[in-house]
C-alpha positions in Angstrom: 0.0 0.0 0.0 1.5 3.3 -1.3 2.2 5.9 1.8 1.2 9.3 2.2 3.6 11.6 1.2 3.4 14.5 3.6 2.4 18.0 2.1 6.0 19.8 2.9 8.0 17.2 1.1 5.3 17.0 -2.0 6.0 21.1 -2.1 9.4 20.5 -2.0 9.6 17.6 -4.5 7.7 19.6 -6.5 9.4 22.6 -6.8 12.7 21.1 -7.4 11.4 19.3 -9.8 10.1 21.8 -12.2 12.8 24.9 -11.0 15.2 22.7 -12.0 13.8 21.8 -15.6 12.9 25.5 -15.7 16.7 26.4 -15.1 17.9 23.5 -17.5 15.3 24.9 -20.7 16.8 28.5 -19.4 20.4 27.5 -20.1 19.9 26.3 -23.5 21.3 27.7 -26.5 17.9 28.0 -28.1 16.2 29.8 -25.5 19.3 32.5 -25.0 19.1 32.7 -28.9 14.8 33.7 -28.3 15.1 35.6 -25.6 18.1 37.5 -26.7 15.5 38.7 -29.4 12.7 39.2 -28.4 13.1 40.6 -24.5 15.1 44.2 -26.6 12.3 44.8 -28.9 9.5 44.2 -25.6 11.5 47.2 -24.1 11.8 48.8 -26.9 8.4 48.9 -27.4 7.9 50.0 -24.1 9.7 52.7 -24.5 8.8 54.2 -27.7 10.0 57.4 -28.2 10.2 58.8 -25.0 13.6 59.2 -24.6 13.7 58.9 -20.6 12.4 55.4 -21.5 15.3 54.7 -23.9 18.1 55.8 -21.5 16.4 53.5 -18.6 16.5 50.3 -20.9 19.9 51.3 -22.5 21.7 49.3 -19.9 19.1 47.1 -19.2 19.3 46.3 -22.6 22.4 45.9 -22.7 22.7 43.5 -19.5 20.2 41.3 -21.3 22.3 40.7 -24.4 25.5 40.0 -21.9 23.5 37.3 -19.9 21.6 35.6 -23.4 24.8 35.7 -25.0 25.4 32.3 -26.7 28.6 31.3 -25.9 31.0 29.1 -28.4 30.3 25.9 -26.0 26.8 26.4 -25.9 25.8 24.6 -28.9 27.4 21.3 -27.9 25.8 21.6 -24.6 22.4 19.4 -23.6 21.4 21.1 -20.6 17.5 19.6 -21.0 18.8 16.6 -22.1 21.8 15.9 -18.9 19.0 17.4 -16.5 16.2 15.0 -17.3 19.4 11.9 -17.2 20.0 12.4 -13.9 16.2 13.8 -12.2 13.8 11.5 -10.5 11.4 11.1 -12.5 9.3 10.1 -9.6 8.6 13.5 -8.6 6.9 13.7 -12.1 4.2 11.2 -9.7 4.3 14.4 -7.0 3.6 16.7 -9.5 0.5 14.7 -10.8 -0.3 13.3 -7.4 -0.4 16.9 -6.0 -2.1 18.4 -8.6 -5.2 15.6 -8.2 -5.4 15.1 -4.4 -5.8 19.3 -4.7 -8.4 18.8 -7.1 -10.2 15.7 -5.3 -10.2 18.1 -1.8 -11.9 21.0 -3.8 -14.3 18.3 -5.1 -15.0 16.9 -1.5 -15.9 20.2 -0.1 -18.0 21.0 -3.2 -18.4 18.7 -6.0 -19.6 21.7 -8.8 -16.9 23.9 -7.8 -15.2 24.5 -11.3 -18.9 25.0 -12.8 -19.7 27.4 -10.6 -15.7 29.0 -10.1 -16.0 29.3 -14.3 -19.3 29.9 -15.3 -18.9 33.9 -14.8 -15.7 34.0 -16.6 -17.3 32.3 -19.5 -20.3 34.1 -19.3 -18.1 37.1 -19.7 -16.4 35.3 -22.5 -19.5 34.9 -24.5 -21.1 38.2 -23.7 -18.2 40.4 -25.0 -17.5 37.9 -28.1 -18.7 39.0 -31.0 -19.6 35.9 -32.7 -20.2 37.7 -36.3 -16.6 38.8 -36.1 -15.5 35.5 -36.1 -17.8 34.2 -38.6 -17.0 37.3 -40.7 -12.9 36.4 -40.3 -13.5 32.3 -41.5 -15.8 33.4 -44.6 -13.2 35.8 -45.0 -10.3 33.6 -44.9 -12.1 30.8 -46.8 -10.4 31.9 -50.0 -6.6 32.8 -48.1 -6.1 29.8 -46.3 -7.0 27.6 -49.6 -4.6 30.1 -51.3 -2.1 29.3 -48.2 -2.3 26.0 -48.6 -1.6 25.7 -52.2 1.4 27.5 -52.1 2.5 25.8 -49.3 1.9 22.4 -51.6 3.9 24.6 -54.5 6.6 25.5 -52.4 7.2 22.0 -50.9 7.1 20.4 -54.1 10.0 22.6 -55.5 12.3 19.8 -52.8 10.6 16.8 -54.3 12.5 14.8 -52.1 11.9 16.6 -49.1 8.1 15.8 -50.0 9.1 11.8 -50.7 10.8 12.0 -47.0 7.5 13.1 -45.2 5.2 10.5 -47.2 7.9 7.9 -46.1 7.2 9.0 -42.2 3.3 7.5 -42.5 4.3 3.9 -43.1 6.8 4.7 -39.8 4.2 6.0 -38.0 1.6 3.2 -38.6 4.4 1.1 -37.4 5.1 2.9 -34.1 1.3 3.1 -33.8 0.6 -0.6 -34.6 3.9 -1.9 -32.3 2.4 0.5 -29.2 -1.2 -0.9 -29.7 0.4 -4.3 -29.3 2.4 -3.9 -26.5 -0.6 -2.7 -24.6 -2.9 -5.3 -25.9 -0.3 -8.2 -24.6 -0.4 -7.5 -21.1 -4.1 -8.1 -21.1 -3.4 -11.5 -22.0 -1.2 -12.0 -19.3 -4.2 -12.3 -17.2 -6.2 -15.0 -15.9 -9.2 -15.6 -18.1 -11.9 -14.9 -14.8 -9.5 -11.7 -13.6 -9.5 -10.8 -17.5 -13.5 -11.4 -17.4 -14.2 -9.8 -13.7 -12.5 -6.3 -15.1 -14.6 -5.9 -18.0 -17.5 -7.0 -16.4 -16.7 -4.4 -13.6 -15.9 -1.4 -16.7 -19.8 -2.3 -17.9 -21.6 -2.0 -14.8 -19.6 1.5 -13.9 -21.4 2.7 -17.6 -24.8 4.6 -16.8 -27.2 3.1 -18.6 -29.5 5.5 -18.0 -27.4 8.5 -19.1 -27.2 6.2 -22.7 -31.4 5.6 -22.4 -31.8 9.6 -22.6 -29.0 10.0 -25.5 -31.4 7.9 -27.7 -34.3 9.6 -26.3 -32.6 12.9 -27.3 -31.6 11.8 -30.7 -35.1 10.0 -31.5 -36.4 13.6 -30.3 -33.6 15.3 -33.0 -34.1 13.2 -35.8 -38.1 13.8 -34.8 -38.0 17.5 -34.8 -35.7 18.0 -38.3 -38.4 16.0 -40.1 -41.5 18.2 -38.8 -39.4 21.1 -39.5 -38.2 19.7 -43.3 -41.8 19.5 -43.7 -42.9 22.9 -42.0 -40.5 24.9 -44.1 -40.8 22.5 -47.5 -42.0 24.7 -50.7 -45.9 22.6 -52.1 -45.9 20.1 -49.4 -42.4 18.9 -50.2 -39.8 18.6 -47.1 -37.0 20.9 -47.4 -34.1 18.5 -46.3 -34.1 16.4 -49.5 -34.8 19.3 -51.8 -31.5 20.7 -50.2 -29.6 17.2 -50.7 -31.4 17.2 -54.0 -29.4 20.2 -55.2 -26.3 19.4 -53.2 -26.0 16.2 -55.2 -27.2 17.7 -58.1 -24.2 20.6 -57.9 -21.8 17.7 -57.0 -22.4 15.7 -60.3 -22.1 18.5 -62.7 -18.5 18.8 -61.3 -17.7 15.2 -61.1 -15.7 13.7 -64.3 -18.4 10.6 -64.4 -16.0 8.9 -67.0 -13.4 8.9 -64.7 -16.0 7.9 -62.0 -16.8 4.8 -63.9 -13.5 4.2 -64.7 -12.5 4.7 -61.3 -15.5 2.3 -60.3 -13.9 -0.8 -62.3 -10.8 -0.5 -60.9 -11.8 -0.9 -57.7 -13.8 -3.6 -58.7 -10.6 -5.3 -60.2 -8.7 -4.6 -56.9 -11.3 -6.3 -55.1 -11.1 -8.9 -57.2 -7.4 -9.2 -56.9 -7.5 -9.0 -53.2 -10.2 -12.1 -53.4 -7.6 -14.2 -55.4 -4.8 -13.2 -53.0 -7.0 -14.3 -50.3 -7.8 -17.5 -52.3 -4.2 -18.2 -52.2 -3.8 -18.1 -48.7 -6.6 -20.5 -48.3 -4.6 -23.0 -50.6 -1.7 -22.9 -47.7 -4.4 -23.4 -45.4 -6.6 -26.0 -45.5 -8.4 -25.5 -42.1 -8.5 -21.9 -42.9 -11.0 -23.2 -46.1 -12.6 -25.9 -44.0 -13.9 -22.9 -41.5 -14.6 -20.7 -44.1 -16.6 -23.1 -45.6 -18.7 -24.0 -42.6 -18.8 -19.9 -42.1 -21.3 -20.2 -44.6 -23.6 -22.4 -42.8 -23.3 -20.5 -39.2 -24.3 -17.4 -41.3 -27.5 -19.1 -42.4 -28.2 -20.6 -39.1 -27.4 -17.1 -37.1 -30.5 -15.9 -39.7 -32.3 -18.7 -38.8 -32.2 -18.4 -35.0 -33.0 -14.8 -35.0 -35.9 -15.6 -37.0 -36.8 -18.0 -34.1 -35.8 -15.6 -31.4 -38.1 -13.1 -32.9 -40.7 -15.5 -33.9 -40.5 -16.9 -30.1 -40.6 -13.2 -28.4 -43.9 -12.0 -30.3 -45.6 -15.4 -29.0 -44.7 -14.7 -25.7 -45.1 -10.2 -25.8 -48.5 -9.9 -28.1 -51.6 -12.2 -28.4 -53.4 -13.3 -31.6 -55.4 -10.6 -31.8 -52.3 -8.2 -31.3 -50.2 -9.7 -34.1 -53.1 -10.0 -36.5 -53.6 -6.5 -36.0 -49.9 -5.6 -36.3 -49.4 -7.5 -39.2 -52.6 -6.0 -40.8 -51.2 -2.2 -40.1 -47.8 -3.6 -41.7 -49.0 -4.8 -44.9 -50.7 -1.4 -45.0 -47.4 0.5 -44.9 -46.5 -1.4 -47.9 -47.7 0.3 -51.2 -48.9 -2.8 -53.6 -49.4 -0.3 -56.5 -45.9 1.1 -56.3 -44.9 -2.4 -55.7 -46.6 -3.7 -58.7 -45.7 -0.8 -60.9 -42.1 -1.5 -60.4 -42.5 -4.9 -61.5 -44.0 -3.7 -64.5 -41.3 -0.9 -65.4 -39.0 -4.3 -64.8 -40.9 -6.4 -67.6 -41.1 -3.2 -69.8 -37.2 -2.6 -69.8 -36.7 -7.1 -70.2 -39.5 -5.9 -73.0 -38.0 -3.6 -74.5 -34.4 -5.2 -74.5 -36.2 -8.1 -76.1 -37.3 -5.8 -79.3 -34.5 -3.8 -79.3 -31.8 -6.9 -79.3 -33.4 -10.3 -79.6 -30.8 -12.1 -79.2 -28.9 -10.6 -76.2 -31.3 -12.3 -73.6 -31.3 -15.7 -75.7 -27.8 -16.0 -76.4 -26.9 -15.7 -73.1 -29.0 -18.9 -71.8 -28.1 -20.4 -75.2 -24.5 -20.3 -74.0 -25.4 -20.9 -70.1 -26.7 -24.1 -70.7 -24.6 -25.1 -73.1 -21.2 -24.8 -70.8 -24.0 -26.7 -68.4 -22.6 -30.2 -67.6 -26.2 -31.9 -68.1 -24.7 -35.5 -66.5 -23.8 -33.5 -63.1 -26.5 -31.0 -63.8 -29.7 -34.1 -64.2 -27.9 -36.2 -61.7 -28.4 -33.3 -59.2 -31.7 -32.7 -60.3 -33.2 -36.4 -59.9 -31.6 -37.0 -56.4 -32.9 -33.2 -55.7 -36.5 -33.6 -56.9 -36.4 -37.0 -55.0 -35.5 -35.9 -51.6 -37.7 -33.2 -51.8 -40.4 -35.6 -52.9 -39.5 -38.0 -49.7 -39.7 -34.8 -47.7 -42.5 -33.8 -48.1 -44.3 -36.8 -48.6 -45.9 -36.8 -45.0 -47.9 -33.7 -45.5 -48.5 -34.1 -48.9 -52.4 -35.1 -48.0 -52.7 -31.6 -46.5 -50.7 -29.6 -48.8 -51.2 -30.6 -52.5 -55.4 -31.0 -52.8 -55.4 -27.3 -51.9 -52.6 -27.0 -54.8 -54.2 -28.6 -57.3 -56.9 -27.1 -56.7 -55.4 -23.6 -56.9 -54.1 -24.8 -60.3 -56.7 -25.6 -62.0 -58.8 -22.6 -60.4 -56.4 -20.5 -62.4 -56.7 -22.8 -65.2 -60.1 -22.0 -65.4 -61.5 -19.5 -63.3 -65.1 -19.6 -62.7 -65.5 -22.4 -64.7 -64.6 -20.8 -67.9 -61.2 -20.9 -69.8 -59.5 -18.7 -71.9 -58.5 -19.4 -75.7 -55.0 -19.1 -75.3 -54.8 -21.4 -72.1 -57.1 -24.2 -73.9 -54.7 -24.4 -76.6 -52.4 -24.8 -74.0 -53.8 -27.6 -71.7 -55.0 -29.6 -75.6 -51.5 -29.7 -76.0 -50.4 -30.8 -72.8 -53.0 -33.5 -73.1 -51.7 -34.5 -76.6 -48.4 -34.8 -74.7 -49.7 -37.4 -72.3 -51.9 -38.9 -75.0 -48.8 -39.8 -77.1 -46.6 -41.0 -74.2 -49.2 -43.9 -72.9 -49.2 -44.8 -76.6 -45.5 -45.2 -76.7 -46.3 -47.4 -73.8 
């Protein structure tokens, strides 16, 4: 158990501590070279051009420069770096230590001291800020800062290989950034599975879960409020927000190079093909890798299937009969069968139309599909197919296929009557029959 450290000796460490890194940074070369400059031209501001001024900070001035002087020695010195060698760096864990228990006694004599210390100095803030200013100085500077930028992008490029050194940092960077997350992610595995188990457990329950309740609340509320308003403000009972995104995307495409795009958009697709073939590849060297990918498959479909069940199992058990009737009857009333039906149609008028257009596109493609068709694999899985389904579903067959047929032939012949086209049809079926018990 750590000790209390007594509040003399936490002064004390303190203060030694940063004086003496103070004193260090002051004895650099660097700093003497700063200050040398810029502590003259503060006086001499200061004094202006009263000359009573100037003859005060004459020697002043002139002290400064003797005691900022860099001296020949100076450059090879490493005052920060010697200083820091040889400090105890636990007095870094005073610092900190101090700094909190200070903090943690303000907070034990009143827990919203900083919002109440604060709150009239950023009131202040506010009131005497002149938020149009601002706004005025970024509109403003919208046009400069691009222009700042770009010549910052010319000028750098002038040293192309000063610009090849700093792209060469980011793959040293994801490095040092990939190396540090892994030497912090290894110590977790040092411990004990239940340990491991008890301290994320313990990280959940500190999480206020009613704190998270009232986010959604206030973002259900949000999204709530911008569509009553898209629709309040909307021009002939439009909403507003998707007329705006309507000319946003709109502005966007008449600057966008969509050949490029395209192109752009099948290279991607051939990258993402080559990374699947890469991938293939490994899977060659790895035969258990395939064997689990393989099965992956069939876990997807049965995660589906059990949610489906879940789901299924929860409405039994949270809603009677009568609820889910009446919940599935207001569903199938969100759902538009007009819209639904007229976008099948505008389907079967573009196949339609590709039909008269080019006859043969559609036909030559299953021409050539089931031609490449090995029909020995192809009819061997069809029979045993058809024949296990048929074993299947032999035991309900009684219930389910008199209520088939019938539905067959009630669209056969609806009402009783046929149509022209669908006698022809079933004479020729029958003819079919006819001649295949006479080639019997």
């Amino acid at each position: 158990m750590n000790k209390p450290v007594t509040g003399q000796f936490e002064n004390t460490a303190n203060s030694n501590f940063i004086a003496g890194l103070l004193a260090a940074i002051l004895r650099t070369a660097e700093f003497k070279t700063i200050a040398g400059a810029l502590v003259p031209g503060v006086l001499g501001s200061w004094a202006g051009a009263s000359r009573l001024k100037k003859i005060i900070i004459r020697p002043a001035v002139a002290l400064i420069r003797k005691l900022l002087r860099v001296a020949a020695d100076d450059r090879g010195k490493k005052p920060v770096k010697d200083y820091l060698y040889h400090a105890d760096f636990g007095q870094i864990g005073s610092v900190l230590t101090a700094a909190v228990r200070g903090v943690n006694a303000i907070h034990r004599e009143n827990p919203l001291y900083l919002s109440e210390k604060f709150r009239p100095a950023i009131r202040a803030i506010i009131e005497n800020t002149d938020f149009g200013e601002i706004k005025e100085m970024v509109d403003g500077s919208a046009d400069d800062l691009t222009a700042l930028a770009e010549m910052a992008n010319e000028e750098i490029w002038l040293y192309p290989a000063k610009m090849v050194c700093l792209l060469s940092m980011i793959p040293s960077l994801v490095n040092i950034i990939s190396r540090s997350l892994l030497k912090t992610v290894q110590p977790l595995n040092a411990l004990a599975p239940d340990l491991l188990a008890d301290v994320i457990v313990s990280l959940v329950r500190e999480i206020d879960g009613k704190t998270a309740g009232m986010i959604v609340n206030e973002m259900t509320e949000l999204v709530r409020k911008v569509h009553t308003g898209s629709a309040l403000i909307g021009e002939k009972g439009n909403h507003a927000l998707p007329a705006a995104l309507s000319r946003f995307t709109l502005d966007m495409m008449g600057s966008v190079d969509v050949p490029l795009l395209l192109k752009a958009r099948g290279m991607l697709g051939e990258l993402a093909e080559l990374v699947r073939v890469s991938f293939i590849d490994v899977l060659e060297k790895n035969p258990e890798l395939a064997k689990d990918l393989f099965r992956s498959q069939f876990r997807a479909l049965v995660a589906i299937v059990r949610t489906w069940s879940r789901r299924a199992d929860a409405f039994e058990r949270l809603l009677s009969d009568a609820d889910i009737a009446e919940e599935f009857s207001r569903g199938m009333g969100d759902l538009d069968a007009q819209e639904i039906a007229a976008t099948i149609s505008r389907i079967c008028a573009i196949f339609n139309s590709v039909r008269r257009m080019t006859p043969g596109t559609i036909r030559n493609f299953l021409s050539q599909l089931f031609s490449a068709l090995d029909s020995v694999e192809a009819g061997e899985t069809v029979r045993w197919l058809i024949g296990d389904v048929v074993d299947s579903i032999r035991p309900v067959a009684p219930d389910i296929m008199p209520p088939l047929i019938n539905g067959i032939a009630d669209l056969i012949a609806p009402d009783g009557e046929i149509a022209e086209e669908m006698r022809d049809a079933c004479i020729r079926l029958k003819r079919t029959f006819e001649s295949l018990e006479a080639e019997s």
